[in-house]
FIPAVEX-928698 format. One record per atom (N, C-alpha, C, O, CB): residue in three letters; x, y, z. Coordinates in steps of 0.02 Angstrom, whole numbers, plus 50000, padded with zeros to 5 digits. Each point is the difference from the previous one (the first is absolute). Last residue first. Glycine has a CB too. Layout:
% FIPAVEX-928698
AlaXYZ
...
//
This chain:
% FIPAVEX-928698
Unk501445168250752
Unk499214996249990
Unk499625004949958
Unk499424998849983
Unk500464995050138
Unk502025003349770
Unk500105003950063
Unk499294998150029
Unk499554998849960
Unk501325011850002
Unk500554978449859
Unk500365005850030
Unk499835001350041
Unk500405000550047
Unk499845003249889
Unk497814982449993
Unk500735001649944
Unk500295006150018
Unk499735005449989
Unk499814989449905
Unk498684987050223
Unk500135008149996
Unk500465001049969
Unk500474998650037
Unk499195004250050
Unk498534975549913
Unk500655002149974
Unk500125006550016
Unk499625003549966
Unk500344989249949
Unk497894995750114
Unk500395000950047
Unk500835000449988
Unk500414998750045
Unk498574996050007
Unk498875009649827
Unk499885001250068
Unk500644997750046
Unk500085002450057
Unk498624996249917
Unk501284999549778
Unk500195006750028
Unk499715001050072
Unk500145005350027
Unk499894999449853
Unk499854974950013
Unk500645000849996
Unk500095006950065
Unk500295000650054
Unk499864994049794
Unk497574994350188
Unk500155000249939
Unk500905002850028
Unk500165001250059
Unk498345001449861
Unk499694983050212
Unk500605006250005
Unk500254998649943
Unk500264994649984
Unk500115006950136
Unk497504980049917
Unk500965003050017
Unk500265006349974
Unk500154999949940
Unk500224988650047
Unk496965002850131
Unk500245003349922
Unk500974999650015
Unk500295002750047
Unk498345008949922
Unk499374982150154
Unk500145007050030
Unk500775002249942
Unk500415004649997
Unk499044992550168
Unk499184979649857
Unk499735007549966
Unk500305002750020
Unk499814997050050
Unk499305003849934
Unk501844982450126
Unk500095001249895
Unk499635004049981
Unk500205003549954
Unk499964986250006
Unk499485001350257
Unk500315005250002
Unk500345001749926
Unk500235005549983
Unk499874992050146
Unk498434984649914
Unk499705007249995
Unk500435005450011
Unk499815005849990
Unk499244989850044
Unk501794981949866
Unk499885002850071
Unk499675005849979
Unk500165003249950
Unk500824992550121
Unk498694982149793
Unk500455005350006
Unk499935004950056
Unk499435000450023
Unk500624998049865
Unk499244973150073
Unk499785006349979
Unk500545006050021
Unk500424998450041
Unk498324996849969
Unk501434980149878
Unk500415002950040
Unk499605008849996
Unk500085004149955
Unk501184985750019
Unk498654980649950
Unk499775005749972
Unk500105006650077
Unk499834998250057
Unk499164993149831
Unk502884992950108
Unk499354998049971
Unk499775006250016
Unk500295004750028
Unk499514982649985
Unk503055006949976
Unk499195003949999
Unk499314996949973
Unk499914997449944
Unk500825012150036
Unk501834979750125
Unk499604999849942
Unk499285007649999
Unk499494999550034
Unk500874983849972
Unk501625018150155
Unk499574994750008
Unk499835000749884
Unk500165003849954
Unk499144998150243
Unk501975010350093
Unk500094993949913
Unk499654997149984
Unk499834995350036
Unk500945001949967
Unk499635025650196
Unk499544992149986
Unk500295000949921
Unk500125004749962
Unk498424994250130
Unk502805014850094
Unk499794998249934
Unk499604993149982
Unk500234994249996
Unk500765013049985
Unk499635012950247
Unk499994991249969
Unk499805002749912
Unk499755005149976
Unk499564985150163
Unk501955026450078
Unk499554996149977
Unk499714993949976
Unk500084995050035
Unk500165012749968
Unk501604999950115
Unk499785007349964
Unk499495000449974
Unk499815005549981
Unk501074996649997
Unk500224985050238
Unk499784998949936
Unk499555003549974
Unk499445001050023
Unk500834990249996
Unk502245008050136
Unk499425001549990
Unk499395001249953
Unk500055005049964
Unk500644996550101
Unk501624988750083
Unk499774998849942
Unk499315002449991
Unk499574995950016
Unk501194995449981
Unk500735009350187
Unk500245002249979
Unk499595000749901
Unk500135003949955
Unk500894992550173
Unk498334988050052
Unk499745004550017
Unk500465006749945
Unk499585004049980
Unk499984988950160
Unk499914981649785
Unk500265002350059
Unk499885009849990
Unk499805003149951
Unk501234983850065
Unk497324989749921
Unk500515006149990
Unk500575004850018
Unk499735005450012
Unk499494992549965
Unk499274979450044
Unk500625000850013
Unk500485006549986
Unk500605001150007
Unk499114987649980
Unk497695001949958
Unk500684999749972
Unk500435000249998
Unk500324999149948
Unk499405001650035
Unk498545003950163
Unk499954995049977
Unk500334996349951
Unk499984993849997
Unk499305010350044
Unk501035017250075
Unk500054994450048
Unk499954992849957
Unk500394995350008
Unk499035012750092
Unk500285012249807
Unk500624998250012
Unk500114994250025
Unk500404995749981
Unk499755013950027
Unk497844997549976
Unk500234999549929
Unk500764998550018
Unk500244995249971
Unk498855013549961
Unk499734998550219
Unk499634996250010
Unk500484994949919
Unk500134994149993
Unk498505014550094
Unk501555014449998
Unk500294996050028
Unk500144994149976
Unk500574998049991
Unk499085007550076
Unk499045009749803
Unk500865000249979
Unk500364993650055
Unk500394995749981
Unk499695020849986
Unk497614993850047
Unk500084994049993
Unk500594999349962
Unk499984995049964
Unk498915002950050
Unk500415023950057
Unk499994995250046
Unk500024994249992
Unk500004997050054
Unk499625009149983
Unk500655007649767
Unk500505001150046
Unk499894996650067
Unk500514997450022
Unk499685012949920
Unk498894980349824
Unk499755003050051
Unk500465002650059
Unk500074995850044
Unk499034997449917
Unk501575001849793
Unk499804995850059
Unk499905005150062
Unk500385004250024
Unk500304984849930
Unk499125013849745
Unk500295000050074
Unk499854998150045
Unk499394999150002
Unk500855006849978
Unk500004994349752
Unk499565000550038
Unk500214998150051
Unk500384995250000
Unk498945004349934
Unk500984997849801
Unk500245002850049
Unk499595001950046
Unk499495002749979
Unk501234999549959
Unk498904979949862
Unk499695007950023
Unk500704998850060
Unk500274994750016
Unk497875007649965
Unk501674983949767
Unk500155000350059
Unk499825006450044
Unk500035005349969
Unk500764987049984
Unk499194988349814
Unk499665007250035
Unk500375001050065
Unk500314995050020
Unk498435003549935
Unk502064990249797
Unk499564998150063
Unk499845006850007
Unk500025004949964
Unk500494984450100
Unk501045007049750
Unk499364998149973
Unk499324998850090
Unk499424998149999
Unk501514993849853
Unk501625013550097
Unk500054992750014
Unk499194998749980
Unk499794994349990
Unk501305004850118
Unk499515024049909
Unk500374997049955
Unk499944991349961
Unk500054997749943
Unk500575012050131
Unk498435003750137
Unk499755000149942
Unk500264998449932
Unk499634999149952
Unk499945007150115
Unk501494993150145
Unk499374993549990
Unk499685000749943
Unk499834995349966
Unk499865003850145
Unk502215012749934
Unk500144995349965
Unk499354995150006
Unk499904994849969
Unk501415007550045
Unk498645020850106
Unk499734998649903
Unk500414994549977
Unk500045000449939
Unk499765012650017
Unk500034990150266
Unk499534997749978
Unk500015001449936
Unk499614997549959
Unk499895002650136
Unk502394997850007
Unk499574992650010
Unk499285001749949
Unk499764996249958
Unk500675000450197
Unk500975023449890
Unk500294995449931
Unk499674992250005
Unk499974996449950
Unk501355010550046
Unk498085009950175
Unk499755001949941
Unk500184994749953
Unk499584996949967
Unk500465014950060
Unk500844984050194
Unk499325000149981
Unk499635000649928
Unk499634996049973
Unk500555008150132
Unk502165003449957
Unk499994992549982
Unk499194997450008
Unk499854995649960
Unk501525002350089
Unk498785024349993
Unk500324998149951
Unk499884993049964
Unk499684998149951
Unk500995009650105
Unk498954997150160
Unk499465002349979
Unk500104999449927
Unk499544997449968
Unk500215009650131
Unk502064990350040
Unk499344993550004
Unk499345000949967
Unk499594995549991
Unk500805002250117
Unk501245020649919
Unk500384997249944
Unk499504993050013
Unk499804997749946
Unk501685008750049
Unk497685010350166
Unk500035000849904
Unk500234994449955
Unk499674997649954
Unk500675013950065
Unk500074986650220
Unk499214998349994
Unk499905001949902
Unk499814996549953
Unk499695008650215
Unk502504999749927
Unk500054993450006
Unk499354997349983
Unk499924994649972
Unk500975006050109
Unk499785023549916
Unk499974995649950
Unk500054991349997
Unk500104996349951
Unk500315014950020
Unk498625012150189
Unk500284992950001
Unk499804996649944
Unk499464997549987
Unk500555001950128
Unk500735024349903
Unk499084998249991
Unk500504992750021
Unk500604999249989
Unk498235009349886
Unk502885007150125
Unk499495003449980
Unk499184997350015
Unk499515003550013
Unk501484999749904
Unk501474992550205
Unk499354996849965
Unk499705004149986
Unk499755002850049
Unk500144988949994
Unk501625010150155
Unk500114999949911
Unk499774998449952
Unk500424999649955
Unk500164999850070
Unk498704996850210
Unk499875006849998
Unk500445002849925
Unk499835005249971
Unk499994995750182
Unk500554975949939
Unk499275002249961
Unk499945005449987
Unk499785000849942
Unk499694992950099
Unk502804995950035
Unk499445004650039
Unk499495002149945
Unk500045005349969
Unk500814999950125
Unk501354979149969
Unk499524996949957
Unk499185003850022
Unk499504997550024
Unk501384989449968
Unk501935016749983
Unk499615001250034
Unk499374995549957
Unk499984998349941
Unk500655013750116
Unk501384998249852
Unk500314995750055
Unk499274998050046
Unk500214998750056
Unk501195008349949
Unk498884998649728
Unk499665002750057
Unk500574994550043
Unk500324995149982
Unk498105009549980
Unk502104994449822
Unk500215005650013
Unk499565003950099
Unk500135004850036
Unk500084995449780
Unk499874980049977
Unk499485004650007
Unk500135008350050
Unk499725005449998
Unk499574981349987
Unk502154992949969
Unk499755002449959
Unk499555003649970
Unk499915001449941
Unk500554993150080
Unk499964994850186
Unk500775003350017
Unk499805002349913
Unk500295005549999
Unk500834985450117
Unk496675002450020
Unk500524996549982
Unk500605003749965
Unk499685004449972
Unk499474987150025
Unk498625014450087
Unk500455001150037
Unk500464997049971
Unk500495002750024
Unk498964999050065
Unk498934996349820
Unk500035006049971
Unk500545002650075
Unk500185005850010
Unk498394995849895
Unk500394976350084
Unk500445000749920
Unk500045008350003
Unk500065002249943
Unk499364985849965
Unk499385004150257
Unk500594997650010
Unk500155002649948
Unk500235005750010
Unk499764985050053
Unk497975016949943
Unk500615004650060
Unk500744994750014
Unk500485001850035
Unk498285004950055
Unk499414985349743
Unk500425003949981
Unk500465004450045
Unk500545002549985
Unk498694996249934
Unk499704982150131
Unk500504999049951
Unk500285003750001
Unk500595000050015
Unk499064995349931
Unk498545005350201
Unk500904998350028
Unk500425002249956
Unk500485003750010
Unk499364985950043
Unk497715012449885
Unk500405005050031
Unk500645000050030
Unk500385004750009
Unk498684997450000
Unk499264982149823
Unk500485000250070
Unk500505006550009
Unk500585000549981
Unk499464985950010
Unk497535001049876
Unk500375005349999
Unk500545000150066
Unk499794999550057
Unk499195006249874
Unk499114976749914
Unk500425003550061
Unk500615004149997
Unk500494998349967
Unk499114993150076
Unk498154997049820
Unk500655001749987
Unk500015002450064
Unk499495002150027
Unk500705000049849
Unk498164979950039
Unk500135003550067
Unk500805001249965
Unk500404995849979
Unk498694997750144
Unk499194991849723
Unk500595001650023
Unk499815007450046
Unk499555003849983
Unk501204989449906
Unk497634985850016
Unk500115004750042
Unk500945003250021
Unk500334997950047
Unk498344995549990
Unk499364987549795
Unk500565004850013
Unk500025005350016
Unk499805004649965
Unk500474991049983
Unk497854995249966
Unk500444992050058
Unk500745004350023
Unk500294998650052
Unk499344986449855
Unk497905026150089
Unk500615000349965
Unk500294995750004
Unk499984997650057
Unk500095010649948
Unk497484996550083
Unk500534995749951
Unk500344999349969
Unk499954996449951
Unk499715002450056
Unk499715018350150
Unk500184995650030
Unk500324992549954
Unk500504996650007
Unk498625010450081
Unk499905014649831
Unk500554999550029
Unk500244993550004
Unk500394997249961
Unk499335011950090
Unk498044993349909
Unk500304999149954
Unk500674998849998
Unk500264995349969
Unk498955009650006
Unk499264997850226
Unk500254995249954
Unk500454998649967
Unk500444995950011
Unk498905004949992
Unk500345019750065
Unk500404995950047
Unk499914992149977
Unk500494996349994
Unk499335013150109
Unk498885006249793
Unk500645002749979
Unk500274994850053
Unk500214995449965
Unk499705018749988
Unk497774981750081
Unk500324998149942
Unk500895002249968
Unk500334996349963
Unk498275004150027
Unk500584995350284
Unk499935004749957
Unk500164996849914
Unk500474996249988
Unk499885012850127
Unk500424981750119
Unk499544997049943
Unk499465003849946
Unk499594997249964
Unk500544994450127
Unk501685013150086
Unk500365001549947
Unk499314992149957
Unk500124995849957
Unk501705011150100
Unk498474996650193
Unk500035006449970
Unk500004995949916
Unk499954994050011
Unk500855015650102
Unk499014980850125
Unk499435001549957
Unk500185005849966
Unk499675005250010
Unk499504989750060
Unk502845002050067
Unk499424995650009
Unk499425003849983
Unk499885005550025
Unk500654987950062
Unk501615020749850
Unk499754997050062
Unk499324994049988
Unk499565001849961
Unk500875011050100
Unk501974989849779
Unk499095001850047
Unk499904997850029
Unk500114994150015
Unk499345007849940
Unk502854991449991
Unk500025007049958
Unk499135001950023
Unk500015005450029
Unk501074991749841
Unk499574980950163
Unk500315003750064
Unk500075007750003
Unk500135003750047
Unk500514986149960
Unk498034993749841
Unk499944998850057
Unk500235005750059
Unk499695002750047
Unk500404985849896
Unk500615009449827
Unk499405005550014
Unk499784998050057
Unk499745004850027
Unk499864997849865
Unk502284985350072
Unk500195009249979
Unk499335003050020
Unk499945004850038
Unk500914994649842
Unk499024976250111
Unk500415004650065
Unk500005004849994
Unk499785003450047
Unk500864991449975
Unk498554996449769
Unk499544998350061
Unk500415004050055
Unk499865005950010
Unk499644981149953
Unk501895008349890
Unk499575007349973
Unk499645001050045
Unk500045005150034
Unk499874994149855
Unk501424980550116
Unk500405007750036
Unk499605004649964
Unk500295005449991
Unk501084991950028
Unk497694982349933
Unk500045000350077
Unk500375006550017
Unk499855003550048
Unk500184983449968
Unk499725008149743
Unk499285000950029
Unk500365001250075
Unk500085006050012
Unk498924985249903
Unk503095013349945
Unk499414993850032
Unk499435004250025
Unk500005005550029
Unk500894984950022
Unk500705022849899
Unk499884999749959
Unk499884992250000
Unk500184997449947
Unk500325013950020
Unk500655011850111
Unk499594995950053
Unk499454996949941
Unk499555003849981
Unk500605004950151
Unk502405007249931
Unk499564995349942
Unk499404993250021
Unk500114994450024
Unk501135008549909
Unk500405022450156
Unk499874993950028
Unk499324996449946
Unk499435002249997
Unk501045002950145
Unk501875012649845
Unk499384997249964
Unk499614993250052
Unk500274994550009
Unk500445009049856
Unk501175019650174
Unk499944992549987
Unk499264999549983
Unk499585004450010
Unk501384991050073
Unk501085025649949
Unk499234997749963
Unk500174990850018
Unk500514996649996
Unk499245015549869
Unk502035008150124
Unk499744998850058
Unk499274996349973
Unk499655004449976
Unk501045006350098
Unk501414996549780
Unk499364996250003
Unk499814997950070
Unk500144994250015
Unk500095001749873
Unk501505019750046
Unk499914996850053
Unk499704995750011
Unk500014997050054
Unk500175009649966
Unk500865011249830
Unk499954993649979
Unk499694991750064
Unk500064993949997
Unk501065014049910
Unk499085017550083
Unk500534997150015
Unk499954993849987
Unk500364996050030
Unk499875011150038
Unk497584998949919
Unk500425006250025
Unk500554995150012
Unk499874994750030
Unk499295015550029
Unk499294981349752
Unk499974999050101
Unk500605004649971
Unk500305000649946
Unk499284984850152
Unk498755004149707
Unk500495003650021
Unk500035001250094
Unk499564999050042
Unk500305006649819
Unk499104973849969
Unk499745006150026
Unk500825003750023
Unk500524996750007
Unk498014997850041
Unk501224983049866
Unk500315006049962
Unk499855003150029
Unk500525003250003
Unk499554995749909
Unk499054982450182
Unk500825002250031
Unk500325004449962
Unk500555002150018
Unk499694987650023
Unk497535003549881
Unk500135004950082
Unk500645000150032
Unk500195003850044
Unk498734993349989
Unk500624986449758
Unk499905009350007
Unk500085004850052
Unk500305005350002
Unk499004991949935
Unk500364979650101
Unk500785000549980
Unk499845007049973
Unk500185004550038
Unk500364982149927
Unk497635005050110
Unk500345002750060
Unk500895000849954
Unk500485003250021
Unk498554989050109
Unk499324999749734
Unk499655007350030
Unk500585002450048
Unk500245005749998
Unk498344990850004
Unk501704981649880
Unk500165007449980
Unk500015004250002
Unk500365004249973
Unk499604993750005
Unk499344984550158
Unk500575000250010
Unk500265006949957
Unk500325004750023
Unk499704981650004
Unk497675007249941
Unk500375001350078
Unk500795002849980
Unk500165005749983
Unk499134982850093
Unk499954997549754
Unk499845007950014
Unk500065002250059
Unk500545002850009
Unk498774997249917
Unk501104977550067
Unk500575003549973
Unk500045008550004
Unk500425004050021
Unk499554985449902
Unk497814997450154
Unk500665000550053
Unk500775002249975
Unk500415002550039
Unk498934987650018
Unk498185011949849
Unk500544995149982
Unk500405004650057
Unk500115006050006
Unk499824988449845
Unk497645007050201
Unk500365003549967
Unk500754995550002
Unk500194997150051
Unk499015014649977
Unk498054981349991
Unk500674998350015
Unk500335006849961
Unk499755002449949
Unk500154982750060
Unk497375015449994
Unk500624997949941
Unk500825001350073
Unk500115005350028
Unk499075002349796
Unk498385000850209
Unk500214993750042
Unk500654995249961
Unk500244994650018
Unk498365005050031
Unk500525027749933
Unk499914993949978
Unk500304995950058
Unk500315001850049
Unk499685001249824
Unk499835021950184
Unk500224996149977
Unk499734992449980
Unk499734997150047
Unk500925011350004
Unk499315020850003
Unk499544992650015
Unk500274995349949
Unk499955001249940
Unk498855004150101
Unk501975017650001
Unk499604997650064
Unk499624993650014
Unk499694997550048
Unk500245013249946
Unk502235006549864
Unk499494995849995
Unk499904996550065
Unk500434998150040
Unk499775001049841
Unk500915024450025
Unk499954996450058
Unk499414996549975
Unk499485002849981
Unk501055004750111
Unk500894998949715
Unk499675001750064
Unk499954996350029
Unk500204994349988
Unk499355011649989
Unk501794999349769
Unk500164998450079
Unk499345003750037
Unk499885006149994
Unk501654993950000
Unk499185003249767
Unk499214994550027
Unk500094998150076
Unk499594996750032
Unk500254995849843
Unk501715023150004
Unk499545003249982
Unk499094994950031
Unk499405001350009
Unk501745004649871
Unk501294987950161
Unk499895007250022
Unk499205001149990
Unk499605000850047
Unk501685003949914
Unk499654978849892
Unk499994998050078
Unk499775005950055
Unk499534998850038
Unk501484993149928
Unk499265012249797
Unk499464997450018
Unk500014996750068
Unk499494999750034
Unk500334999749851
Unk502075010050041
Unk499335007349992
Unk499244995750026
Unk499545002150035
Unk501075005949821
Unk501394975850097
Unk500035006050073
Unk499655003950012
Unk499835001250058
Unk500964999349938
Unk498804978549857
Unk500275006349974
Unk499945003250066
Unk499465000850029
Unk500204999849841
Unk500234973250106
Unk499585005950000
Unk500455006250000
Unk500564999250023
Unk498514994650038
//
């Protein structure tokens, strides 16, 4: 597929077929995400890949609260067979930016413009999801409930230095309605380009 068109058909899909996703694809999705770019080269990022009926089941088990998510969009969700959780580690980069080539002696956050450890995952996010579209699937981005972040760790072993930026469901698309937030129309060029000066 042509790059313009990957870009151009990438969305958040919400409802998925019951079609298996090939486990090679997987693998291509997440091998893209190690192109994403990182500050100093730090790749602070891990992938946690959850992709048996039983480790999907857990995820939403431990990701809602009890009687949530039999809604039709939460359905739909839910039948993704593929669930990747990117994580973000703030260690990496205050190690790698203390290191004798970087020039800091110190490992003080307060140098940080925006925390690019959460960006550059966000990165490697993006490139998963337009290789899904590449590969011909669907996939939505979408987040875990900040009070049930514990609960999520716990059940997967996350460790605490590792924090998850979100999720990406995988799946085949079945018939798939569009978010009402799509009327509110995309921002033409000139609404948000300032050239030279705002």
């Amino acid at each position: 597929m042509e790059f313009a068109d990957v870009v151009t058909r990438r969305r958040m899909v919400r409802n998925y077929s019951d079609e298996p996703v090939d486990p090679a694809a997987v693998d291509r999705i997440l091998t893209a995400a190690l192109h994403a770019p990182s500050a100093g080269f730090s790749q602070g990022w891990a992938f946690l890949r959850l992709d048996t009926p039983a480790d999907v089941a857990r995820f939403w088990a431990a990701s809602t609260p009890p009687g949530e998510g039999t809604d039709s969009w939460s359905a739909g969700l839910r039948r993704a067979p593929v669930l990747i959780v990117p994580l973000s580690s703030k260690a990496a980069y205050l190690d790698r930016y203390a290191e004798p080539d970087k020039g800091w002696t110190d490992r003080d956050e307060s140098r940080w413009p925006a925390p690019y450890w959460d960006i550059d995952t966000g990165m490697a996010s993006l490139l998963m999801l337009l290789t899904v579209v590449d590969e011909g699937l669907g996939a939505c981005f979408f987040g875990i409930p900040p009070e049930r972040v514990g609960g999520f760790r716990a059940e997967f072993g996350v460790p605490e230095d590792h924090k998850p930026i979100g999720v990406i469901s995988i799946g085949h698309r079945a018939e798939d309605r569009k978010s009402p937030s799509l009327r509110r129309g995309r921002r033409d060029l000139d609404a948000v380009v300032h050239r030279g000066h705002w």
